[in-house]
MARGUNU-302882 format. One record per residue (C-alpha): residue number from 1; residue in three letters; x negated, z negated, y negated. Coordinates in steps of 0.25 Angstrom, whole numbers, plus 2048, in hexadecimal, padded with zeros to 3 digits. Each point is the difference from the previous one (the first is absolute). Layout:
BEGIN
+-----+------+-----+-----+-----+
! seq ! type !  c1 !  c3 !  c2 !
+-----+------+-----+-----+-----+
! NUM !  ala !   X !   Z !   Y !
...
+-----+------+-----+-----+-----+
This chain:
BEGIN
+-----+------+-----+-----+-----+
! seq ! type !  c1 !  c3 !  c2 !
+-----+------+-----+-----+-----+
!   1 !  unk ! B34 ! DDB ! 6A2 !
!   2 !  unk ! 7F2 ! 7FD ! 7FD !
!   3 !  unk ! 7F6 ! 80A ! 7F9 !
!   4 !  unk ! 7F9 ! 802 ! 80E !
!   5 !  unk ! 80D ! 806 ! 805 !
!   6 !  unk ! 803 ! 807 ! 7F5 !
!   7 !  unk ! 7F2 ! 807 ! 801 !
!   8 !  unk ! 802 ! 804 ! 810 !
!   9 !  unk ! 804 ! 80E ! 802 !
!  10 !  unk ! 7FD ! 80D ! 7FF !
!  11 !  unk ! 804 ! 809 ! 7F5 !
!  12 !  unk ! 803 ! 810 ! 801 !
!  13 !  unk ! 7F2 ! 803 ! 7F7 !
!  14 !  unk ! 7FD ! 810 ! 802 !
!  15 !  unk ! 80D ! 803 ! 806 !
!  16 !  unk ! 80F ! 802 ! 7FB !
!  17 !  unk ! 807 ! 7F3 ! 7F8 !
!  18 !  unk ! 808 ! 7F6 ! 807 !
!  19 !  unk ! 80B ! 7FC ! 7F7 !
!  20 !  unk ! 809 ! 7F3 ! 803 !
!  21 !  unk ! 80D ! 7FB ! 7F9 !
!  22 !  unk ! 803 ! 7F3 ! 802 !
!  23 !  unk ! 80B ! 7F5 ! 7FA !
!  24 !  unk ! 80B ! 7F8 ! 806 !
!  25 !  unk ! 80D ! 805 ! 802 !
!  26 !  unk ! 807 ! 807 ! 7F5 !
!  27 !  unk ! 7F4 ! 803 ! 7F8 !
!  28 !  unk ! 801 ! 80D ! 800 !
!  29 !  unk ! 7F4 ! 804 ! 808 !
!  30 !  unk ! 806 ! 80A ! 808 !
!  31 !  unk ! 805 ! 808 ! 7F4 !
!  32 !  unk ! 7F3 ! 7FF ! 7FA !
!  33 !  unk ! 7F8 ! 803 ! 80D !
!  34 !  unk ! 809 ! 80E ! 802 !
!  35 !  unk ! 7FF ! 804 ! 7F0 !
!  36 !  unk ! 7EF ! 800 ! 800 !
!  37 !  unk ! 803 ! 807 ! 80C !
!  38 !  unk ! 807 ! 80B ! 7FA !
!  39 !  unk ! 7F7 ! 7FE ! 7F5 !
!  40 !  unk ! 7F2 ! 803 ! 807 !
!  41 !  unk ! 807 ! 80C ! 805 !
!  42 !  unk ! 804 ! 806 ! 7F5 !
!  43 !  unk ! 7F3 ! 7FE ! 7FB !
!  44 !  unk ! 7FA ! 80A ! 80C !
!  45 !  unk ! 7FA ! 7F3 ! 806 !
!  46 !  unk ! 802 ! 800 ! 80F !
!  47 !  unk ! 808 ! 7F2 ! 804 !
!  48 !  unk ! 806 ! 7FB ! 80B !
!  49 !  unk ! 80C ! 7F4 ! 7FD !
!  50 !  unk ! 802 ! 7F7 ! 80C !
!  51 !  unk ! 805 ! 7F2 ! 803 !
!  52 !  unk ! 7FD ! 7F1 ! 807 !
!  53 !  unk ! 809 ! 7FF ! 80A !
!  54 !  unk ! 805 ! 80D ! 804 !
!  55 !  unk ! 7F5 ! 80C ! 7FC !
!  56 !  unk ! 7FF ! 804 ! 811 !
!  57 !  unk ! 80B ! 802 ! 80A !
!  58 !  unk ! 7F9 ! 7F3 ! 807 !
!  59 !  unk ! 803 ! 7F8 ! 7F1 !
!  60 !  unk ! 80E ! 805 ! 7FD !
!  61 !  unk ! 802 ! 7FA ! 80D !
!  62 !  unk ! 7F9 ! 7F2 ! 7FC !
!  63 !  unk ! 807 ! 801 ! 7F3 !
!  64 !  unk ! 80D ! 7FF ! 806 !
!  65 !  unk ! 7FD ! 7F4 ! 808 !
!  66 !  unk ! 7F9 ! 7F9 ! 7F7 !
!  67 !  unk ! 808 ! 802 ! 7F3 !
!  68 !  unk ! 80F ! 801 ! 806 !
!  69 !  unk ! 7FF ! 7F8 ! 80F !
!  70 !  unk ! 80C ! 7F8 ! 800 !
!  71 !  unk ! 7F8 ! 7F4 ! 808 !
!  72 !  unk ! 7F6 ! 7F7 ! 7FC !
!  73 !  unk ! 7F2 ! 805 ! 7FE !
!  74 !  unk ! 7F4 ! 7F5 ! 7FE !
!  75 !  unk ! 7F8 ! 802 ! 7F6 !
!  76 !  unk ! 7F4 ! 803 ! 809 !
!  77 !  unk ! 806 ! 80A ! 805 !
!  78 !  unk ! 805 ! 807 ! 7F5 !
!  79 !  unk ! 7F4 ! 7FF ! 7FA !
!  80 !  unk ! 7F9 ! 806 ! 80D !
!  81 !  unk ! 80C ! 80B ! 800 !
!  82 !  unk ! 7FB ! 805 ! 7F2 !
!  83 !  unk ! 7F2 ! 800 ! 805 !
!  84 !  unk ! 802 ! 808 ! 80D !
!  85 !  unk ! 807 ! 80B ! 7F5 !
!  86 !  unk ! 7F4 ! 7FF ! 7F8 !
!  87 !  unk ! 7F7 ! 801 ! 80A !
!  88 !  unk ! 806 ! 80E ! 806 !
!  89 !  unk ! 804 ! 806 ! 7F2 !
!  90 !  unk ! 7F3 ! 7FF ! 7FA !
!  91 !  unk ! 7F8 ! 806 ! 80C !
!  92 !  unk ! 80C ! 80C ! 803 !
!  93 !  unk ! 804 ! 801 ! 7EE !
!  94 !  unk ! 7F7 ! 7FB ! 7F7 !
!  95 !  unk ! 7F1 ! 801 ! 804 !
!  96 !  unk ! 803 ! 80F ! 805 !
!  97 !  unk ! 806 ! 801 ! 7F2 !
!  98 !  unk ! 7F5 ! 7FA ! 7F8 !
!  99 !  unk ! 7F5 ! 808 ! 809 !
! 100 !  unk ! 808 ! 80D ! 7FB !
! 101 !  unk ! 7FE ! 7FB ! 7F3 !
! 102 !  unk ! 80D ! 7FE ! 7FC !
! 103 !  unk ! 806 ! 7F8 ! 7F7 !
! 104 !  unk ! 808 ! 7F2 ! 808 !
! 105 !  unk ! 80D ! 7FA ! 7F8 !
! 106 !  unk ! 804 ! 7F6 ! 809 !
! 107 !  unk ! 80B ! 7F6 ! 7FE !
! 108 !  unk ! 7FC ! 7F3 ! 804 !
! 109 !  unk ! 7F2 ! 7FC ! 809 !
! 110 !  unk ! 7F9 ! 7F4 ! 804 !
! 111 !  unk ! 803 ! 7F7 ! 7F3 !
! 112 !  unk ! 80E ! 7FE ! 803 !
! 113 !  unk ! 7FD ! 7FB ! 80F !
! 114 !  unk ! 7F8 ! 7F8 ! 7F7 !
! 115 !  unk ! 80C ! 7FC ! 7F6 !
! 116 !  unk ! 80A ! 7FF ! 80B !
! 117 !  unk ! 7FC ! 7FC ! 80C !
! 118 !  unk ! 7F3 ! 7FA ! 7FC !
! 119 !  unk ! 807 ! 7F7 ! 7F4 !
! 120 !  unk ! 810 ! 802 ! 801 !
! 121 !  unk ! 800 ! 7FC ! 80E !
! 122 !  unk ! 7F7 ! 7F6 ! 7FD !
! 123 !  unk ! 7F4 ! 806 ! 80A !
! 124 !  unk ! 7F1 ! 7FF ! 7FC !
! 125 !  unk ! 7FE ! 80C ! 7F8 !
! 126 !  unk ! 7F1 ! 801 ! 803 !
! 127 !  unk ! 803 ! 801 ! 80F !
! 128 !  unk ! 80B ! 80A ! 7FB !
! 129 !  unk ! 7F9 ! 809 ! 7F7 !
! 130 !  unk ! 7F4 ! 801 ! 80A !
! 131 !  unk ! 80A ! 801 ! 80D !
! 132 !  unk ! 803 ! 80F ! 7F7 !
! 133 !  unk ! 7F1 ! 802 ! 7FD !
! 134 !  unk ! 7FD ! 801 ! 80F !
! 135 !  unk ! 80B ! 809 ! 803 !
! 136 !  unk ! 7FC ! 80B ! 7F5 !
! 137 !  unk ! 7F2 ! 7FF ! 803 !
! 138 !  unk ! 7FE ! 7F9 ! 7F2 !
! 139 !  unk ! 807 ! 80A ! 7F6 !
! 140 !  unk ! 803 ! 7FC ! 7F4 !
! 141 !  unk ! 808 ! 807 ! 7F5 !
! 142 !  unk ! 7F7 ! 806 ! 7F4 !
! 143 !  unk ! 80C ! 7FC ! 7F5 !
! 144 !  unk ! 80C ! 7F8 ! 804 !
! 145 !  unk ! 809 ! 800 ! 7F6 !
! 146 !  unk ! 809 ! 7F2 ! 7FF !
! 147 !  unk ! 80F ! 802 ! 7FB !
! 148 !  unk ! 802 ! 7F1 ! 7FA !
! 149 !  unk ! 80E ! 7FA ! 7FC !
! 150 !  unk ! 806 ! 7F4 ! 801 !
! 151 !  unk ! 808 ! 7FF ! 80C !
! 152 !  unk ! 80D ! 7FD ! 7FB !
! 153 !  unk ! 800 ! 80C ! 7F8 !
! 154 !  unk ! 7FB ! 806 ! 80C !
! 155 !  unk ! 80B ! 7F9 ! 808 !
! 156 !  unk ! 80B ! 807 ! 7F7 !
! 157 !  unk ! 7FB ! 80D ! 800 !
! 158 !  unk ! 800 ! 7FF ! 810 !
! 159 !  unk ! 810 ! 7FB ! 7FF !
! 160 !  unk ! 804 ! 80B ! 7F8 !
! 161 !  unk ! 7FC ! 809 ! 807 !
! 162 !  unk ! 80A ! 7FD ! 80A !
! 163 !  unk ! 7F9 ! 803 ! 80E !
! 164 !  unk ! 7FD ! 7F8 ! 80D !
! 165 !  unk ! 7F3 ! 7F6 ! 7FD !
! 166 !  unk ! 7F6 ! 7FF ! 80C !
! 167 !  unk ! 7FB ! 7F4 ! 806 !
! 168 !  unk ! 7F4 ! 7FE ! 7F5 !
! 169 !  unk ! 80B ! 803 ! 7F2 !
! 170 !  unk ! 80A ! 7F7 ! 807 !
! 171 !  unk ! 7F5 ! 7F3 ! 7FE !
! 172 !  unk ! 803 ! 7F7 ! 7F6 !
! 173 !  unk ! 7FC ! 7FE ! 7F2 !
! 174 !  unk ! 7F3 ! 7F7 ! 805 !
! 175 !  unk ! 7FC ! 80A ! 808 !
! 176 !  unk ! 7FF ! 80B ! 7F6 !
! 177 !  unk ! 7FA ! 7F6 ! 7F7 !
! 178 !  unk ! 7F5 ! 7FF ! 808 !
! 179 !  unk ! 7FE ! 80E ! 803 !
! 180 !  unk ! 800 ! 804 ! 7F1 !
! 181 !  unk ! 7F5 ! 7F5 ! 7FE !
! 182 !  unk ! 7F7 ! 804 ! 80B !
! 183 !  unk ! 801 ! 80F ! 7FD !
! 184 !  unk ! 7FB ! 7FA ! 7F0 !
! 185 !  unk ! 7F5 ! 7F8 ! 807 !
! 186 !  unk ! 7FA ! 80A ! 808 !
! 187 !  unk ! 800 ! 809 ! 7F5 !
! 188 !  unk ! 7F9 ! 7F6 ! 7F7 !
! 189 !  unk ! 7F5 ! 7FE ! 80C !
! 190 !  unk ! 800 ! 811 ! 801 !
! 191 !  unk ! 7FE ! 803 ! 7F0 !
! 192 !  unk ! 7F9 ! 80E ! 804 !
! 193 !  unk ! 809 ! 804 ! 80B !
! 194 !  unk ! 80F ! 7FD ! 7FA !
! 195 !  unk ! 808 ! 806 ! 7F4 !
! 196 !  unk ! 80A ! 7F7 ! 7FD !
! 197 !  unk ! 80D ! 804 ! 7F8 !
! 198 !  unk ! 80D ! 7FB ! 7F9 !
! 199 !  unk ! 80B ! 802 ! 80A !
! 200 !  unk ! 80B ! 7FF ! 7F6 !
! 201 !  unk ! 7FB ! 80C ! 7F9 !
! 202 !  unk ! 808 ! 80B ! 7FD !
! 203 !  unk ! 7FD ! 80B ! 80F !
! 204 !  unk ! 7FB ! 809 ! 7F6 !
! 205 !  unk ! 7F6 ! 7F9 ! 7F7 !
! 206 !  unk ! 7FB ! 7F9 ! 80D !
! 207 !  unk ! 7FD ! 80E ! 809 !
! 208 !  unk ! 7FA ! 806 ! 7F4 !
! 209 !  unk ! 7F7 ! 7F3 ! 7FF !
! 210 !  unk ! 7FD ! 801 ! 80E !
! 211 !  unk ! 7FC ! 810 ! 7FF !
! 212 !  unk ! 7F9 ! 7FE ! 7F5 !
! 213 !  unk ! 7F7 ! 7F4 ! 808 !
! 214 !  unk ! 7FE ! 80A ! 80B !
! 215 !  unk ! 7FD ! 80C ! 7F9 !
! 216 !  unk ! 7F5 ! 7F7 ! 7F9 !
! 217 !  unk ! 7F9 ! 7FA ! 80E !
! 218 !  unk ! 802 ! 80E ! 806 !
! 219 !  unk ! 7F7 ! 805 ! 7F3 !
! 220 !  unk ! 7F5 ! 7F5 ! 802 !
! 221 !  unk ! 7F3 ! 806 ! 805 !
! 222 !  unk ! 801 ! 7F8 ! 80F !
! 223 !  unk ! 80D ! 806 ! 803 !
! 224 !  unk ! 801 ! 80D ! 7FA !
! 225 !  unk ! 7F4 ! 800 ! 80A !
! 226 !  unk ! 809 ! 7FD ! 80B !
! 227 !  unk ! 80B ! 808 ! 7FD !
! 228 !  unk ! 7F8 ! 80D ! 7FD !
! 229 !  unk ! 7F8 ! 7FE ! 80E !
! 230 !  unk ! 80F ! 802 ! 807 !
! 231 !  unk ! 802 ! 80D ! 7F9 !
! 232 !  unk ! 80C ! 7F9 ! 7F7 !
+-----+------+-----+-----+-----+
């Protein structure tokens, strides 16, 4: 995860805003994601709220395999099974989306194949990150917004709420450890691009943090831009 990475990609300048959550699991991503979606549309903006895997017909598919497949996947596999549903829900989802001018929240992208497969499964997360590069034709988020919390706290949240885990919340403490410290280290190489928050916050402090960062970037001269050129 070197600066030269960090810097490849393309951003959604002069179109609609590409909005990522990321954070291990039981961070509270998902919450946060569908709360600045209701946000934005309350507001009048025009949104779209998706996810990674399982935001197309192909990638619910996917997402069943990869995430509850009672069988051993490898981890090159799996992380080429995230990549293949990138790959089709950017082109069928998200660019159509961003062209329109609309406003993307999506839950989880390209820096968790980076945070799981490429660093929890112990894969090279260059290779990894740039394996999902070439499959979105180099699009990158314009703010990612990074739900951090320790994992053990993450852990209990996930056990109380009493549900069948999938393969990636079954791993061990080690392996969640290592995905929480890669997601830190990319955000750390990606100052401008991440938004990193305090999972353990209250839901409601952290969504009106979270609307409050948006509404702000939406306001900024570049993006107003944007979002006014797709009629928003």
């Amino acid at each position: 995860m070197t600066d030269a990475t960090a810097e490849a990609g393309e951003r959604t300048t002069g179109r609609g805003l590409f909005i990522t959550f990321e954070g291990g699991d039981g961070s509270g991503k998902s919450t946060q994601a569908s709360l600045l979606y209701e946000h934005l549309v309350e507001s009048g903006r025009a949104a779209l709220h998706t996810r990674e895997p399982g935001g197309t017909d192909v990638g619910h598919e996917i997402r069943e395999l990869v995430l509850h497949h009672r069988g051993d996947i490898v981890p090159r596999a799996e992380a080429l099974l995230y990549a293949a549903d990138r790959a089709h829900h950017i082109a069928t989802v998200v660019r159509p989306a961003l062209e329109a001018g609309t406003i993307v929240v999506q839950d989880r992208y390209l820096d968790s194949s980076v945070a799981y497969q490429g660093v929890g499964r112990e894969l090279d997360a260059v290779e990894v990150r740039e394996l999902s590069l070439w499959a979105t034709q180099n699009l990158l988020p314009d703010l990612t917004v990074l739900l951090d919390i320790d994992e053990a706290d993450a852990r209990g949240r996930l056990d109380a709420a009493n549900k069948r885990f999938d393969r990636l919340e079954a791993q061990g403490a080690d392996f969640h450890a290592r995905v929480r410290t890669a997601f830190l280290a990319l955000a750390e190489v990606e100052k401008d691009r991440f938004f990193v928050v305090d999972g353990s916050e209250p839901v409601e402090v952290l969504a009106a943090r979270i609307s409050a960062h948006v509404d702000a970037l939406i306001a900024s001269p570049a993006a107003a831009h944007a979002v006014d050129s797709g009629s928003l």
